[in-house]
C-alpha positions as CSV (number, residue, x, y, z in Angstrom):
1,X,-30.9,-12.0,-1.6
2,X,-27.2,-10.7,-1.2
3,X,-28.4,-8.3,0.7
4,X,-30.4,-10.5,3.0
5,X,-29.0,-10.8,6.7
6,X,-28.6,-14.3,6.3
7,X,-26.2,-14.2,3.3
8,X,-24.2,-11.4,5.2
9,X,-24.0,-13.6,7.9
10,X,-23.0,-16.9,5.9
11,X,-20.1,-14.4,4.3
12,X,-19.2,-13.0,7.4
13,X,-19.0,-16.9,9.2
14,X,-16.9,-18.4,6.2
15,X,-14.5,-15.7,6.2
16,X,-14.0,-16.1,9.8
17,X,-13.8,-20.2,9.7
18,X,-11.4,-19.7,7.1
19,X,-9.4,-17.0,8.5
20,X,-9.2,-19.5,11.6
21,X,-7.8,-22.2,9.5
22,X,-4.9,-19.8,8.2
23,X,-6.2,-19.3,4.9
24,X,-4.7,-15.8,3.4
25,X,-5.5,-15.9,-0.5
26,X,-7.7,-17.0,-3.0
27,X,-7.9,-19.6,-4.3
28,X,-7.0,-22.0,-1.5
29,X,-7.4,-25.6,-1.1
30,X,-8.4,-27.1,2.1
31,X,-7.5,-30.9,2.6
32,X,-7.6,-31.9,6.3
33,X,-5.5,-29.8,8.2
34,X,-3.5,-29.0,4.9
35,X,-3.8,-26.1,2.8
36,X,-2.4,-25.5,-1.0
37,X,-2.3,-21.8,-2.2
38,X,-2.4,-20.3,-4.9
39,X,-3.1,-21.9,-9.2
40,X,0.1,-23.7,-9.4
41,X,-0.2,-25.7,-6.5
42,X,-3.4,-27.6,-7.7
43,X,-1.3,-30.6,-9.1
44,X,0.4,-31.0,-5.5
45,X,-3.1,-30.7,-3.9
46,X,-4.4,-33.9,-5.9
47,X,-1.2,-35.9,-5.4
48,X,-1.7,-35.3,-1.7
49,X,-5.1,-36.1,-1.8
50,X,-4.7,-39.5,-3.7
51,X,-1.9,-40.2,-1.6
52,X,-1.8,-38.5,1.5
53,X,1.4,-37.7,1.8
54,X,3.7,-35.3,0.4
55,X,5.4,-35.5,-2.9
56,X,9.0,-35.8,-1.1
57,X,10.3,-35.8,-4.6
58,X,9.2,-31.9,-5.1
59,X,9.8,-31.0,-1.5
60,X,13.4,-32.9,-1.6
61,X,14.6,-31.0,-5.5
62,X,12.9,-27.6,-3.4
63,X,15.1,-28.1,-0.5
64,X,18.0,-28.2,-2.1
65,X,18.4,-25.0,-4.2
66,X,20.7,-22.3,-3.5
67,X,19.1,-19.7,-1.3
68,X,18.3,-17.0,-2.7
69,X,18.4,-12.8,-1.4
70,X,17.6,-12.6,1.6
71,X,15.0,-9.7,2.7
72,X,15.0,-7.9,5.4
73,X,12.4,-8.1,8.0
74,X,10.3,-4.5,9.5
75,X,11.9,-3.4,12.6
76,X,10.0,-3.9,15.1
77,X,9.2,-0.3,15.4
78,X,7.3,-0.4,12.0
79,X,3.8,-1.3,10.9
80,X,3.4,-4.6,8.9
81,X,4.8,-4.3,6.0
82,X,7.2,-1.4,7.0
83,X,5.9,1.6,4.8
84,X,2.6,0.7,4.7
85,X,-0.7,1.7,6.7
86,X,-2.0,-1.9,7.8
87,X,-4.9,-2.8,5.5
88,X,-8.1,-2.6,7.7
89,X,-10.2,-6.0,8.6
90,X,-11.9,-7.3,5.6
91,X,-15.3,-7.9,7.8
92,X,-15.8,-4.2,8.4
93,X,-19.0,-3.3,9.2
94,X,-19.1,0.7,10.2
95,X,-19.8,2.8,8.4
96,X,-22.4,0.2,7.5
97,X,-24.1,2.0,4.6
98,X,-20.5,2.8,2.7
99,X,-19.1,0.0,3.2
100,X,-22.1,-1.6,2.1
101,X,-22.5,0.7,-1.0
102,X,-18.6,0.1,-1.7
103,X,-19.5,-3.9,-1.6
104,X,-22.2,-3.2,-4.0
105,X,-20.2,-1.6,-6.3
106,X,-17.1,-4.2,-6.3
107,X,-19.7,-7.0,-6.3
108,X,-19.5,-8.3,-2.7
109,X,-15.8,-7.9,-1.7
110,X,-14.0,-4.9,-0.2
111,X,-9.9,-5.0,-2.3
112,X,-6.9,-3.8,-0.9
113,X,-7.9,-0.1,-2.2
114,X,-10.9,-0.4,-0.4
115,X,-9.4,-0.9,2.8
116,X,-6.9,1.8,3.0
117,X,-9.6,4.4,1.5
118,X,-12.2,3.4,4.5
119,X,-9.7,5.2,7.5
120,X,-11.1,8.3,5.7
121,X,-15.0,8.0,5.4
122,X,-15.0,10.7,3.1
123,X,-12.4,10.1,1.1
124,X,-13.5,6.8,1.0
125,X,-17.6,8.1,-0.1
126,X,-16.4,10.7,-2.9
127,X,-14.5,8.3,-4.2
128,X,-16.5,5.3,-4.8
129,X,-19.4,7.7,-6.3
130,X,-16.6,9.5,-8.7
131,X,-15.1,6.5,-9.8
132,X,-17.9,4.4,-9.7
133,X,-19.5,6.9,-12.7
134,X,-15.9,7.1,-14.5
135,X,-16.1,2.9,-14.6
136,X,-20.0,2.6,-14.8
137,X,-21.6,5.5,-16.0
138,X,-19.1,6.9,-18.7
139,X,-20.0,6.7,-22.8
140,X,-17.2,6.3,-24.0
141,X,-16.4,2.3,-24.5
142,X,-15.3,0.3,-21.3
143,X,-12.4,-0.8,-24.1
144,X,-10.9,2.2,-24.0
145,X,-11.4,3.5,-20.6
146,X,-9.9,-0.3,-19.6
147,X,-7.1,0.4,-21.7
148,X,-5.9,4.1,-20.4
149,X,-6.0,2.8,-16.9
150,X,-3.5,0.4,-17.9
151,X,-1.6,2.7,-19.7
152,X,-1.3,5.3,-16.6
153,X,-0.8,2.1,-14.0
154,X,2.3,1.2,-16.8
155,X,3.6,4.9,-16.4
156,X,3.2,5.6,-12.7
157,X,4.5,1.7,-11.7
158,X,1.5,0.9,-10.6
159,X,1.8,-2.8,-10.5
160,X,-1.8,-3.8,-8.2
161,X,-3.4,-0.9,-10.6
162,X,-2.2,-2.9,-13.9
163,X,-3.3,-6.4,-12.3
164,X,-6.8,-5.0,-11.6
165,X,-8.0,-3.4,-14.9
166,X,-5.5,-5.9,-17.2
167,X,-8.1,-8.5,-17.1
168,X,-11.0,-6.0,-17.6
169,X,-9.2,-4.6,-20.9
170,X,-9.4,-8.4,-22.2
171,X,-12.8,-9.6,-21.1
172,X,-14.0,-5.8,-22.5
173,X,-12.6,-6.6,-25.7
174,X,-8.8,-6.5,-25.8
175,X,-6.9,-9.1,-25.5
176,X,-3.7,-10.7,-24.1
177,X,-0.8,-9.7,-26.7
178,X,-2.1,-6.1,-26.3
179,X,-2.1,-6.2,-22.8
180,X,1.9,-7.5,-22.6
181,X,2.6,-5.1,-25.7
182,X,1.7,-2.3,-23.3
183,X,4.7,-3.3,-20.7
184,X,6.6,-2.5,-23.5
185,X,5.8,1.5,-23.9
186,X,9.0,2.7,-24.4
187,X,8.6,1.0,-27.9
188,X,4.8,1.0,-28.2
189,X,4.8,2.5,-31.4
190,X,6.6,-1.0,-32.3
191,X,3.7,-2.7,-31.4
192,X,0.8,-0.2,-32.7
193,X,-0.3,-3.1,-35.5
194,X,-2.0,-4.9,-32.5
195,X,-4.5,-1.7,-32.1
196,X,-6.8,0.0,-33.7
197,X,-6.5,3.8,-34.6
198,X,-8.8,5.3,-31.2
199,X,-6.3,2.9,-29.1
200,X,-3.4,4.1,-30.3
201,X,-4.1,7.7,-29.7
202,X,-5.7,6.5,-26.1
203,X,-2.4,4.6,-25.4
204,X,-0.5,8.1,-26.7
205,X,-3.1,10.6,-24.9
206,X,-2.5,8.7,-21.6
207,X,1.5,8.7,-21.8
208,X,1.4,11.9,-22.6
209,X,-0.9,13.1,-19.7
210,X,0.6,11.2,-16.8
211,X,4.8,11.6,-18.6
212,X,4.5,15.4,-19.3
213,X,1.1,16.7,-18.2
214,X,1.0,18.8,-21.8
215,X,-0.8,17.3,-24.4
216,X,0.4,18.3,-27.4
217,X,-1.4,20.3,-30.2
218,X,-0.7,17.3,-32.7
219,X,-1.8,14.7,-30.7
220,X,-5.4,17.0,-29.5
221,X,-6.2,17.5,-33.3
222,X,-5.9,13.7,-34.0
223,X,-8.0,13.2,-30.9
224,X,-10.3,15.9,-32.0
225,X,-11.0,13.6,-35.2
226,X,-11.1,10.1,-33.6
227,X,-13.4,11.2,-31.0
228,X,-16.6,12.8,-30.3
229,X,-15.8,15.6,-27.8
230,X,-17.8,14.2,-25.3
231,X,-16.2,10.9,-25.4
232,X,-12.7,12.5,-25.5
233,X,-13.5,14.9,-22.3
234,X,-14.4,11.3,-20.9
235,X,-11.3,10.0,-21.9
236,X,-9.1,12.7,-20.5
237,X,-11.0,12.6,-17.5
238,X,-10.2,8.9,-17.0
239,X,-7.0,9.2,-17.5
240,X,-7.0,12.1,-15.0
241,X,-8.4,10.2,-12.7
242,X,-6.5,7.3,-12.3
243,X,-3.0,9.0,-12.1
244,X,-4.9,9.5,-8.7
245,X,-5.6,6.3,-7.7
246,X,-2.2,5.1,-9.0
247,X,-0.4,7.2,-7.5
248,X,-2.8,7.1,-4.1
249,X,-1.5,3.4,-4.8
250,X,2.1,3.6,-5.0
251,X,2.2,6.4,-2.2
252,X,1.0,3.8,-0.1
253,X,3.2,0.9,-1.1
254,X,0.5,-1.8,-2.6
255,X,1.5,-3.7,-4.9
């Protein structure tokens, strides 16, 4: 049924509707005319909605703080954001089948990526089918793929790259004091008690790879022994490919 014309059409007519009313993130709460955005505005929404009015209290203790840096606006001569290719409309329908196929693979909504990939329909094409099988098709355990993504995305400063695949690294079977230990890689080995041995040498493989390109003869043999050699071309190959999409990622400015 997602695929159904009339489910394409109820997406496309929501987005709109909503894009009409000014919403620009997820999750947003309507109320009236009002909107609330963003997690830690959901105790302001109820009070409004209990009330309606605003909680002058908040509004009056916000008002009066010191300012703080002030940023500097694009010239006009710019795009957007000032060193960044504008993201194209989240509605795109041409190329239908790609797009569609890219949808399919995300689950229904084009990111960020997505929409800087699609000004080039074949760059866009090879890469969801290449890293469609590096996320989907690969043998080696989601885990660990999960966790060398975030490794490379910690390396290369790729903040959007971390806050994709942070939360997949959990819900694949990591969890949150591994995730914030990996901010910390300058002192990971600090930290190594939270893994277990193939995530250490995945945490170590991917530095490695992405810091000094050179792996190591050390660091191969142990890898050699922690992994079958299928699993560990996977592995490098994963890491491989995501110091392109991070650095695809920070080239372009997203964040």
């Amino acid at each position: 049924q997602l695929k159904s014309p009339q489910v394409k059409q109820a997406l496309h007519d929501n987005g709109h509707r909503a894009a009409k009313q000014g919403v620009f993130g997820v999750p947003t709460i309507a109320i009236g005319s009002e909107l609330f955005w963003g997690y830690d505005s959901t105790e302001m929404a109820l009070d409004f909605y209990h009330q309606r009015q605003w909680p002058t209290d908040a509004i009056e203790a916000a008002a009066a703080l010191a300012t703080g840096q002030n940023r500097k606006k694009p010239s006009a001569s710019t795009d957007e954001t000032g060193t960044r290719l504008p993201l194209l409309p989240i509605d795109l329908s041409e190329p239908a089948d790609l797009v569609a196929a890219i949808r399919e693979r995300r689950g229904g909504q084009l990111i960020e990526l997505d929409r800087l990939l699609l000004y080039s329909a074949p760059l866009a094409q090879g890469w969801n089918d290449f890293i469609g099988n590096v996320r989907n098709r690969f043998s080696i355990r989601q885990q660990l793929r999960e966790l060398a993504m975030c490794t490379v995305a910690v390396v290369n400063g790729a903040d959007y790259e971390y806050s994709q695949h942070a939360p997949l690294y959990i819900s694949s079977g990591g969890d949150q004091p591994r995730a914030e230990a990996l901010k910390d890689l300058a002192n990971i080995r600090e930290h190594f008690a939270l893994f277990d041995k193939q995530e250490q040498l995945t945490i170590l493989l991917s530095t490695q790879m992405t810091r000094d390109i050179r792996v190591d003869k050390a660091l191969f043999s142990d890898c050699r022994d922690s992994f079958p050699d299928t699993e560990l071309v996977e592995l490098i190959a994963t890491i491989a490919a995501y110091n392109m999409v991070s650095r695809f990622l920070v080239a372009m400015n997203l964040h």
